[in-house]
C-alpha positions as CSV (number, residue, x, y, z in Angstrom):
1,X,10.6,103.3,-25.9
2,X,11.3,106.3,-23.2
3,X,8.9,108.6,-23.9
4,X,10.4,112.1,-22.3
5,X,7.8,114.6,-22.9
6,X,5.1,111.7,-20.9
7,X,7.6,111.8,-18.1
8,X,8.6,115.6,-17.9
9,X,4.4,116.0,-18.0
10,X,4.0,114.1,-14.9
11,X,7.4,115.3,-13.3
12,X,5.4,119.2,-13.6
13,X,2.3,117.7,-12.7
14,X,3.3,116.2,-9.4
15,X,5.4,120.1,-8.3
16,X,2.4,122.0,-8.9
17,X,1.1,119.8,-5.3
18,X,4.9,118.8,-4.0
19,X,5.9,122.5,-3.6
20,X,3.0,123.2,-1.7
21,X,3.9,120.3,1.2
22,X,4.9,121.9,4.7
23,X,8.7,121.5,5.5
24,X,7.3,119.2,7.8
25,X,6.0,116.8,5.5
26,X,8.8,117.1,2.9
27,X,11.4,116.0,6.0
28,X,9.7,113.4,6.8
29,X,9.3,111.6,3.6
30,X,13.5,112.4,2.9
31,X,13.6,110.1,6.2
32,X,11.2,107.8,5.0
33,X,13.6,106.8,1.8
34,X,16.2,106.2,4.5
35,X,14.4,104.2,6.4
36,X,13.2,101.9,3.1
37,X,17.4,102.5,1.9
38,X,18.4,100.9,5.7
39,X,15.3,98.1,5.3
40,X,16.9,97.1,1.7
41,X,20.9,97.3,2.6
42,X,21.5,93.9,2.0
43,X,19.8,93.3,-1.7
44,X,21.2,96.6,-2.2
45,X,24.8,96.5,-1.3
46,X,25.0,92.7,-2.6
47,X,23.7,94.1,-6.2
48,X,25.8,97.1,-6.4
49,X,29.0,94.7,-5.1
50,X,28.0,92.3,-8.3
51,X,27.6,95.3,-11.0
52,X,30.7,98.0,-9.5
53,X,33.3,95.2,-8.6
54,X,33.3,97.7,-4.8
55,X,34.2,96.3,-1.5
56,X,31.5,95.6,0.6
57,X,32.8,97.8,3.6
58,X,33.1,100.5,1.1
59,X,29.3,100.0,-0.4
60,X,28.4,100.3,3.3
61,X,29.7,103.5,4.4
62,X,28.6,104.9,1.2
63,X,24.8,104.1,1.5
64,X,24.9,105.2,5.1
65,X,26.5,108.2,4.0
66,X,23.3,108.7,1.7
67,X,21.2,107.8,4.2
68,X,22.5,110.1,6.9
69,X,22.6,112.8,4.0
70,X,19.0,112.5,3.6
71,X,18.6,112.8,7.6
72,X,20.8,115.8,7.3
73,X,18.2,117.6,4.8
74,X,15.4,116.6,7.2
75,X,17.1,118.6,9.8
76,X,17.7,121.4,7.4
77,X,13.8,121.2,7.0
78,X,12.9,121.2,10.6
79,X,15.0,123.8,11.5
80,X,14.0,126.4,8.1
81,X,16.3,129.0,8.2
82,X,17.9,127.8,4.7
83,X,14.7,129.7,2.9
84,X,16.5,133.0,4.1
85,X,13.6,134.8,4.8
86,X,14.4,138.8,4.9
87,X,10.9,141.1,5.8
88,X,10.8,144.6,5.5
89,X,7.7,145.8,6.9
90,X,5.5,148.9,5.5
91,X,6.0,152.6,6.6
92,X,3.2,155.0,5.3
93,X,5.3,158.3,6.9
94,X,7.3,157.9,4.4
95,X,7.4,160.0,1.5
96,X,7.4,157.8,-0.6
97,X,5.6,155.5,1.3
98,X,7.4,152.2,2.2
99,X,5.7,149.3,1.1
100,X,5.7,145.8,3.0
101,X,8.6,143.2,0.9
102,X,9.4,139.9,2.1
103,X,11.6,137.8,0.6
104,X,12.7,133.7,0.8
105,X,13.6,131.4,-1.2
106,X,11.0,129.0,-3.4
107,X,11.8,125.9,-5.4
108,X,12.7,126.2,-9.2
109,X,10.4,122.8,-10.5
110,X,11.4,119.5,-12.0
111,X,15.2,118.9,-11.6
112,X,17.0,116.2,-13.5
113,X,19.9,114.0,-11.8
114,X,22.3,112.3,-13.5
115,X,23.7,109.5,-11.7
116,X,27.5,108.8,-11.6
117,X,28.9,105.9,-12.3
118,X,31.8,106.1,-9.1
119,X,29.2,106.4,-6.6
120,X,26.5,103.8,-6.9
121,X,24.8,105.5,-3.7
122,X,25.6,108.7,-2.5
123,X,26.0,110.5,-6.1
124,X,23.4,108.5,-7.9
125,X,19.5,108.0,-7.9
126,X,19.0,109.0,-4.0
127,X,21.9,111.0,-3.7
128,X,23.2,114.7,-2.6
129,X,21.4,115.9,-5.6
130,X,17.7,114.4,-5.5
131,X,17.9,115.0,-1.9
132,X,18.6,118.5,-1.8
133,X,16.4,119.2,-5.0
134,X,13.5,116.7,-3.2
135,X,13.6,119.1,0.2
136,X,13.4,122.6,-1.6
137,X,10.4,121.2,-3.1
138,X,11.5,120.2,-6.6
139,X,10.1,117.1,-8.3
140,X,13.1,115.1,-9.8
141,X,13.7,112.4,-12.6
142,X,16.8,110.7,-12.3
143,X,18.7,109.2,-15.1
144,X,20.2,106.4,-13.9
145,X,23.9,105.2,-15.0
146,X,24.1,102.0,-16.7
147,X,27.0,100.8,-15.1
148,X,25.1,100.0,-11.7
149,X,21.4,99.7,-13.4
150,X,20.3,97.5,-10.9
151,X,21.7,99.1,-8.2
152,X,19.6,102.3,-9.4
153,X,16.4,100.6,-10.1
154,X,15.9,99.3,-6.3
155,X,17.1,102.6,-4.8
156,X,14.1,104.0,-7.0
157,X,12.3,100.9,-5.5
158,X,12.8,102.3,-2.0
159,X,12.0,105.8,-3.3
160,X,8.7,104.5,-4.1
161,X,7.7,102.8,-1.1
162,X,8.6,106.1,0.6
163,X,6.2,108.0,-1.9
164,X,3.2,106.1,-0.9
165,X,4.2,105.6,3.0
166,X,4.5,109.7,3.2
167,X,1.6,110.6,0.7
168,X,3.5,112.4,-1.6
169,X,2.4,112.7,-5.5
170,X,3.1,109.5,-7.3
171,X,5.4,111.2,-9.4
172,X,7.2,113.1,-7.1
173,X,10.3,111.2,-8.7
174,X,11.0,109.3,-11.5
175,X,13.5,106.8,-13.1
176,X,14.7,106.6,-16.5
177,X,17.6,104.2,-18.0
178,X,18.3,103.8,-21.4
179,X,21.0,105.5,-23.6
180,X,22.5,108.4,-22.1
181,X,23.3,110.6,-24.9
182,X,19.6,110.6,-26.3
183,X,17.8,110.4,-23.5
184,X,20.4,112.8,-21.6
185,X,19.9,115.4,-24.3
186,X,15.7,115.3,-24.5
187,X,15.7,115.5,-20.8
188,X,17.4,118.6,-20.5
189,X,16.0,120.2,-23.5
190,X,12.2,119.7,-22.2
191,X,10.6,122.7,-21.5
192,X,9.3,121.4,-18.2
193,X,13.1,121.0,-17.5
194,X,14.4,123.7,-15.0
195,X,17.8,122.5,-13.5
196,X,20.1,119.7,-13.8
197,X,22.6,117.8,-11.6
198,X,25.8,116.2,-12.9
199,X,28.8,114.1,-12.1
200,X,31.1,112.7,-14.5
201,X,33.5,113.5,-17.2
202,X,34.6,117.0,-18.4
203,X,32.9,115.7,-22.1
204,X,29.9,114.6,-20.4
205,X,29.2,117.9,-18.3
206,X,30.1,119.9,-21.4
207,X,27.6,118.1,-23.6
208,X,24.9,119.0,-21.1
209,X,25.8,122.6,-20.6
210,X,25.7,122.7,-24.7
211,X,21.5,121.5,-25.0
212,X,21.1,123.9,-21.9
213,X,22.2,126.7,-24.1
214,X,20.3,125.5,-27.2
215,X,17.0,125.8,-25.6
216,X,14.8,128.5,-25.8
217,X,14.5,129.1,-22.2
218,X,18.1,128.6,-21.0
219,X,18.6,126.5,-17.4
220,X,21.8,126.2,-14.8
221,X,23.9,122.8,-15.3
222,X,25.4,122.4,-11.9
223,X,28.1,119.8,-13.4
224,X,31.1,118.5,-11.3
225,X,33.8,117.6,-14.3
226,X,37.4,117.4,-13.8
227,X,40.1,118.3,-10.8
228,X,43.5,117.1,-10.8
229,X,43.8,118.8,-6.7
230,X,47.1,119.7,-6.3
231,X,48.8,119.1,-3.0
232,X,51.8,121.4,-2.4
233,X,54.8,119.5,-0.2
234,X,56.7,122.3,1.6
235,X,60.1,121.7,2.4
236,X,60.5,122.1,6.2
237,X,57.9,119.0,6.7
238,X,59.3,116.5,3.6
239,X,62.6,117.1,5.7
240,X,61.0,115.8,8.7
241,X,58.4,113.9,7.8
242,X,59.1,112.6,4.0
243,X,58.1,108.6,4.8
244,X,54.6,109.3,6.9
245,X,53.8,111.4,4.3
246,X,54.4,109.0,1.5
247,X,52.7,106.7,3.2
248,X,50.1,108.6,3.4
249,X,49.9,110.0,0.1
250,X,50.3,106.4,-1.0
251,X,46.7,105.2,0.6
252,X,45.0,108.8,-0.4
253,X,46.2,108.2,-4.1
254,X,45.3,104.4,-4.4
255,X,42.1,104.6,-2.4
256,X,39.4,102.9,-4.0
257,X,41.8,102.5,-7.1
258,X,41.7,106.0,-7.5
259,X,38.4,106.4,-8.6
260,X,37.5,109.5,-6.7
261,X,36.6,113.2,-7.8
262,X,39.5,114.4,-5.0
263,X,42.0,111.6,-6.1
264,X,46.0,113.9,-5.3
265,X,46.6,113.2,-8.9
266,X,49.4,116.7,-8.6
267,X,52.2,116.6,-6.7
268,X,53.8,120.2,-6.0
269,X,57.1,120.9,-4.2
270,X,60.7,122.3,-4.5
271,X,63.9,120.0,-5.3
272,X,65.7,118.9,-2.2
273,X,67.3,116.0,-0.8
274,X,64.3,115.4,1.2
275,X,61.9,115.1,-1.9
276,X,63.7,113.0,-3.6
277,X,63.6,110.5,-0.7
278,X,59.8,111.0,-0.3
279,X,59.2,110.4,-4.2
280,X,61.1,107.3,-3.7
281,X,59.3,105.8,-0.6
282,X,56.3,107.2,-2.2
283,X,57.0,105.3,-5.4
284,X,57.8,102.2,-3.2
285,X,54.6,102.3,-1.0
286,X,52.6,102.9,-4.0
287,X,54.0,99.3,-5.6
288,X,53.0,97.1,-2.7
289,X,49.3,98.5,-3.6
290,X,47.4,95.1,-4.4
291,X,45.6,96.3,-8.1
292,X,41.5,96.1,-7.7
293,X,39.5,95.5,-10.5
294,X,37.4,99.2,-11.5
295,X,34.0,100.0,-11.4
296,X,33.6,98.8,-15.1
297,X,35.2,98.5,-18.3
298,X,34.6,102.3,-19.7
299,X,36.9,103.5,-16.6
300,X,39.7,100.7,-16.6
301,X,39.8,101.7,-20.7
302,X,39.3,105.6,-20.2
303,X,42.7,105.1,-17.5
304,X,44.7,103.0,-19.2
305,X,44.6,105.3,-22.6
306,X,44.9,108.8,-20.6
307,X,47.8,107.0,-18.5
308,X,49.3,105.8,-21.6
309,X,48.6,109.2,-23.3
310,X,50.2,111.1,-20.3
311,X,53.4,108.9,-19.9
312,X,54.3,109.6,-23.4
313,X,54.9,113.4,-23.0
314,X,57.9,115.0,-23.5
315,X,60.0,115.4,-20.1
316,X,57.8,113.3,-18.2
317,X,60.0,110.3,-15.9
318,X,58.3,107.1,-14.6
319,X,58.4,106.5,-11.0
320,X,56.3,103.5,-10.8
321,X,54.1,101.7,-13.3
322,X,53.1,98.2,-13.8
323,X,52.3,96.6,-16.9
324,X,49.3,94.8,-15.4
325,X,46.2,97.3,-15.6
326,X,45.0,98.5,-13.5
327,X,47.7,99.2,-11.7
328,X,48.8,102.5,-9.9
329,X,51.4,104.8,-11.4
330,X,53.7,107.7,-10.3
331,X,55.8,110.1,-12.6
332,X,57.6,113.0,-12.0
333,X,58.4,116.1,-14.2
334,X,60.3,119.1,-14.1
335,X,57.9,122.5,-13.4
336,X,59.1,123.8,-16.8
337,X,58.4,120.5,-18.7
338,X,54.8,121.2,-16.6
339,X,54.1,124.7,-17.6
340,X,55.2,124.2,-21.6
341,X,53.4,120.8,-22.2
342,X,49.4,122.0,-21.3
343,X,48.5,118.2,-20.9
344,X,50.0,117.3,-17.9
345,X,47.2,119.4,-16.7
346,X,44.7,117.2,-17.4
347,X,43.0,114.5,-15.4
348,X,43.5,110.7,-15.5
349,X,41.0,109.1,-13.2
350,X,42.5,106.6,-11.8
351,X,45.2,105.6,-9.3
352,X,47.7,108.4,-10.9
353,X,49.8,110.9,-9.6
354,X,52.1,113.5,-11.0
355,X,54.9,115.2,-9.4
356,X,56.3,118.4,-10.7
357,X,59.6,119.1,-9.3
358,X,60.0,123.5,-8.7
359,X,63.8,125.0,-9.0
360,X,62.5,127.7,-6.1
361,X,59.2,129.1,-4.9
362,X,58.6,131.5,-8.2
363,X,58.4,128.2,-10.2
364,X,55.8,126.8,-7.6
365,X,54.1,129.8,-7.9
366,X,54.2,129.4,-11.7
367,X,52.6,126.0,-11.7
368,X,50.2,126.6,-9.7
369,X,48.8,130.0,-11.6
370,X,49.0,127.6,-14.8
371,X,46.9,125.0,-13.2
372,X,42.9,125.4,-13.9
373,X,39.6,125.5,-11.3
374,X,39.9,122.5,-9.2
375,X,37.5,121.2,-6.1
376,X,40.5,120.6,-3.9
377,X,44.1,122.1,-2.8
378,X,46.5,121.2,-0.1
379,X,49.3,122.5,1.4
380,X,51.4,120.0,3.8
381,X,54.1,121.9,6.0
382,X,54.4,122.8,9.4
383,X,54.4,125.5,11.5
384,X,57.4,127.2,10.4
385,X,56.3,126.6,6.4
386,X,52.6,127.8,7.0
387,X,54.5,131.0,8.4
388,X,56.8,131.3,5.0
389,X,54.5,130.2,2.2
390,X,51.3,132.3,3.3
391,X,51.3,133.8,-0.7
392,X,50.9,130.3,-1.3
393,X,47.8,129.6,0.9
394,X,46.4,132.8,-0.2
395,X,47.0,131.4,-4.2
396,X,45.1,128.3,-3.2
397,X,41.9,130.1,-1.9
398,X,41.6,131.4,-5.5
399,X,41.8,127.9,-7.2
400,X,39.7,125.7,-5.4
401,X,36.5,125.1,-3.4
402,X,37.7,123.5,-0.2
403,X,41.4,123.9,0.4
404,X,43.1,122.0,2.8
405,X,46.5,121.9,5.4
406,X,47.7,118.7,6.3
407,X,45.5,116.1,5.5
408,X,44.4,114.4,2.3
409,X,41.8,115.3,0.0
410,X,40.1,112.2,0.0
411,X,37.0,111.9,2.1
412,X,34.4,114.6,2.2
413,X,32.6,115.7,5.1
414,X,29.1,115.7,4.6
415,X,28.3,118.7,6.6
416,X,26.8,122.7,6.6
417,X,30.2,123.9,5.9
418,X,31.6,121.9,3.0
419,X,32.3,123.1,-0.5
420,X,31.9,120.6,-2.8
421,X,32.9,122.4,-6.0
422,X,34.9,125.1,-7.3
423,X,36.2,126.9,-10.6
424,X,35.9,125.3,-14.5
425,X,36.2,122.9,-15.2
426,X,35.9,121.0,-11.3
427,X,32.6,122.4,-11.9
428,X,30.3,125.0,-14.1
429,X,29.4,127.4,-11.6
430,X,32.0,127.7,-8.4
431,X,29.2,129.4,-6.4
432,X,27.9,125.8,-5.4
433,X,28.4,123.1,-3.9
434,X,27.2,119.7,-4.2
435,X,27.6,118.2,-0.6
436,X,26.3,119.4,2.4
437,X,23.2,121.6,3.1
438,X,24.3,124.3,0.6
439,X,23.6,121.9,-1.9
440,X,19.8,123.1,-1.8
441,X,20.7,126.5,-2.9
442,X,21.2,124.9,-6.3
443,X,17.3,124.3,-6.6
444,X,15.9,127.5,-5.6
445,X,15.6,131.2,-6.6
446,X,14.7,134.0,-4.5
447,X,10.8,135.4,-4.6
448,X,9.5,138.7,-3.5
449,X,5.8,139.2,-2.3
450,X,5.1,143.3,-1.9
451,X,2.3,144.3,-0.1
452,X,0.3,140.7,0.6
453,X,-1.9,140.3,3.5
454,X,-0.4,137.8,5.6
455,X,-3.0,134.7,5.1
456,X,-1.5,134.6,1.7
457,X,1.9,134.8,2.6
458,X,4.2,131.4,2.7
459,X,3.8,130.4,6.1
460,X,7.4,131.2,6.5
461,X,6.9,134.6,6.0
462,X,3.8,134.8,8.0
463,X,3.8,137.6,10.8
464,X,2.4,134.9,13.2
465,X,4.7,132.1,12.0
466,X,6.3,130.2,14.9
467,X,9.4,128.6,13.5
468,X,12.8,130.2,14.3
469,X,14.1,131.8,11.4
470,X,16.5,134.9,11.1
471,X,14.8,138.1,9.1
472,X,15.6,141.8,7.9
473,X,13.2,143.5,9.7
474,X,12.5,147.3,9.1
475,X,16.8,147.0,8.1
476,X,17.6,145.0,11.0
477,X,18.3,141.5,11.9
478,X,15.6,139.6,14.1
479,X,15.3,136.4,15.6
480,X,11.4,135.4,15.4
C-alpha cells in the first residue's frame, strides 16, 4: 500500500538540503539524468515501443528531446539570470531613510508531476515539469501514468543513479504508481504539497484543481487540458495554394494519429471555390493515411465515442471517415451550425478535424470570439491576406499562447521563447508555460531580504557575487 504522508515526509525532508545546492551543483546533476537517460535508450525506447504501440523514430526524438531539455535547464543554471535578481541599495540621507531590499526568486518546495500518457518521455517522469521544478530547487514526486508503467519506472531508474553519481539527497525525487484518482487526490491534498504539474484531460485537470481548493492551504495547479487550435485559411492563399496546403494539413492532423496537445482539430475559412477544392484534396490526402494503433485502449475508446458523439450533431457533414477505428476523420459545418451547437467546440483527441465554413469575415470573426482559451492559433495567407485580415491576427493574440502564420501547429520548439500554454481550458493559469525555460517560473515565488548583511545573503545577491546577472540598482539597470 502507497503510503503518501511517508513519501510527502521524505519529499520535505530532502528540500530543506536540495534548495540549498549551488546552481552549479543542481546543473550538473539535470545533466547527469541525461547522461544515465542516453546510457539506457535502448531498454528504454524498446519498453516504451511495447507499452505505447509508438514508432521507434518517434520514441527517439522524444527522449532526446527530454534529454536536451534537461541540458537546456543546465544552461539556464549556469548562466542565473532566471532568479531575476533586482537590488536596491540603502540611502541614510533620505528622510525617510532608504533601506537596502534585494529581491530573486526562491524555490516553492515539493512539486508533484503527473505524467501523461501521450508523452512517455518528454511530458512524463523526467520531463519539462521535474526538470524545471528539479533546477529551481524543488524536490519532486512524480506519479507515473499507468499506461507506460514500465517506461516510467526505468526513467526513475536513471533518475536514481543520477541522485547518487551527483550527491544529491536520496529523496530528491520520488516515484509513485498505483491508482490515479486516490493516490492523485492524497498527493495534492498533503500539506507538504506546494505545486502541481499536469497534462491530460480537461476532467482530469479539473479534478486536481478541485482538492487544491479543498485544502486548507490552497496551491497553484499548472494543468494543460484541452485546445482544439484553430487554424484560419485566408482566401488569397487557398486560391493559390489549396493542394500544398492540404497536404500539409493532412500530415499535421494525422501526425502520430492525432494524439497531440496542438493536433489542428478547427478548420476556419470563408466559402469559395477554392475551399471547397482544398476540403476535398484535404479529405482525399487524409484517406490514404495508413490507421496506427493508439497509445492504449482508454484513448482509442475516449476517440471513437467523442468522434461518434461529434458526428451526430445537428448540421455537421462527413468529409471522410472510416469505419475501421482508429481511423482519421474530417467534417465540415456551416459557421452558424458552429456558433448554435456549443459542442463542436469541444476536443476529440485524435486524428480529427473540423471545418467551419464563414458566409464573410463577420462570421469568421464570430467563430472565433465563440471559441474558448486554446495553446495554439494559426493563420495561413500570404502577403496580401496578412495585410487584409490584421483584426484577425490581432483576435488570435487574445486566444492563445503561441500563435502562429504559416506553418502547423504541430511540433514545439523547445526553447527560451515558447509559450506552451494559454487561456482555460488549454490550461489553468495562461501566465505559464510548460516548455522552454519559462517553465521554471512555475516553481518559484519571489523573496525579499531588507537590510541583511551580505554573508547572509543568497549568493546571488551577494555584493561580491561574480556571476553575470542583470539587477535594479539604486532604480537602475546593471550588469554585474
Amino acid at each position: 500500500m502507497i503510503q503518501v504522508n511517508d513519501i510527502m515526509q521524505r519529499s520535505q525532508a530532502a528540500f530543506t538540503q536540495y534548495h540549498q545546492t549551488s546552481p552549479e551543483q543542481r546543473a550538473r546533476f539535470l545533466e547527469n539524468i541525461g547522461e544515465q537517460l542516453e546510457a539506457g535508450r535502448e531498454e528504454l525506447t524498446a519498453k516504451a515501443h511495447a507499452e505505447t504501440h509508438l514508432p521507434m523514430p518517434r520514441l527517439n526524438g522524444e527522449l532526446s528531446r527530454t534529454i536536451n531539455q534537461l541540458k537546456m535547464f543546465a544552461r539556464l543554471l549556469q548562466e542565473g539570470s532566471w532568479v531575476d535578481a533586482a537590488i536596491d541599495t540603502a540611502d541614510a540621507g533620505r528622510t525617510p531613510p532608504k533601506p537596502d531590499t534585494r529581491r530573486m526568486l526562491m524555490p516553492v518546495g515539493p512539486v508533484v508531476v503527473f505524467g501523461a500518457s501521450n508523452f512517455p518521455f518528454a511530458f512524463s517522469t523526467a520531463g519539462g515539469d521535474t526538470a524545471s521544478a528539479l533546477a529551481s530547487g524543488s524536490t519532486v514526486v512524480v506519479k507515473g501514468h499507468s499506461a507506460h508503467a514500465g517506461t516510467s519506472s526505468l526513467v526513475f531508474a536513471a533518475i536514481q543513479a543520477a541522485i547518487a553519481h551527483s550527491g544529491m539527497p536520496a529523496h530528491t525525487v520520488q516515484h509513485v504508481l498505483g491508482a490515479g484518482n486516490t493516490v492523485g487526490r492524497e498527493l495534492v491534498m498533503h500539506p507538504h504539497t506546494t505545486g502541481v504539474g499536469f497534462t491530460g484531460s480537461l476532467n482530469g485537470g479539473t479534478a486536481l484543481v478541485h482538492y487544491a481548493a479543498e485544502r486548507e492551504r490552497p496551491i497553484p495547479v499548472f494543468a494543460e487540458m484541452s485546445s482544439i487550435n484553430p487554424v484560419v485559411l485566408l482566401p488569397d492563399t487557398l486560391r493559390q495554394n489549396a493542394f500544398a496546403l492540404a497536404k500539409t494539413y493532412a500530415a499535421s492532423i494525422t501526425l502520430g494519429m492525432g494524439q497531440f496537445c496542438t493536433n489542428p482539430g478547427l478548420l476556419v475559412a470563408v466559402e469559395s471555390e477554392a475551399l471547397e477544392v482544398f476540403l476535398q484534396q484535404l479529405g482525399e490526402e487524409i484517406s490514404a493515411v495508413q490507421p496506427q494503433e493508439m497509445l492504449h485502449e482508454g484513448i482509442l475508446s475516449n476517440y471513437s465515442e467523442g468522434l461518434h458523439t461529434m458526428l451526430q450533431q445537428q448540421g455537421i457533414r462527413h468529409i471522410f471517415k472510416s469505419d475501421v477505428m482508429p481511423s482519421p476523420a474530417l467534417a465540415r459545418v456551416s459557421a452558424a451550425g458552429f456558433l448554435s451547437t456549443p459542442h463542436f467546440r469541444e476536443e476529440v483527441f485524435g486524428p480529427f478535424s473540423l471545418a467551419v465554413v464563414c458566409r464573410d469575415k463577420t462570421e469568421m470573426k464570430q467563430v472565433l470570439e465563440s471559441v474558448k482559451g486554446q495553446l495554439t492559433a494559426t493563420i495561413m495567407g500570404t502577403d496580401a491576406d496578412l495585410a487584409a485580415h490584421r483584426d484577425i491576427i490581432a483576435l488570435q493574440t487574445s486566444l492563445a499562447g503561441r500563435v502562429i502564420i504559416n506553418d502547423v501547429p504541430t511540433g514545439v520548439e523547445v526553447c527560451s521563447s515558447m509559450v506552451h500554454g494559454g487561456p482555460y481550458p488549454a490550461t489553468t493559469d495562461a501566465r505559464f508555460t510548460s516548455v522552454g525555460t519559462g517553465a521554471i517560473r512555475r516553481w518559484v515565488r519571489p523573496v525579499c531580504f531588507q537590510g541583511f548583511p551580505d554573508a547572509l545573503l543568497p549568493p546571488e545577491l551577494q555584493n561580491a557575487n561574480p556571476r553575470k546577472i542583470w539587477r535594479l540598482w539604486n532604480n537602475e539597470w546593471k550588469n554585474t
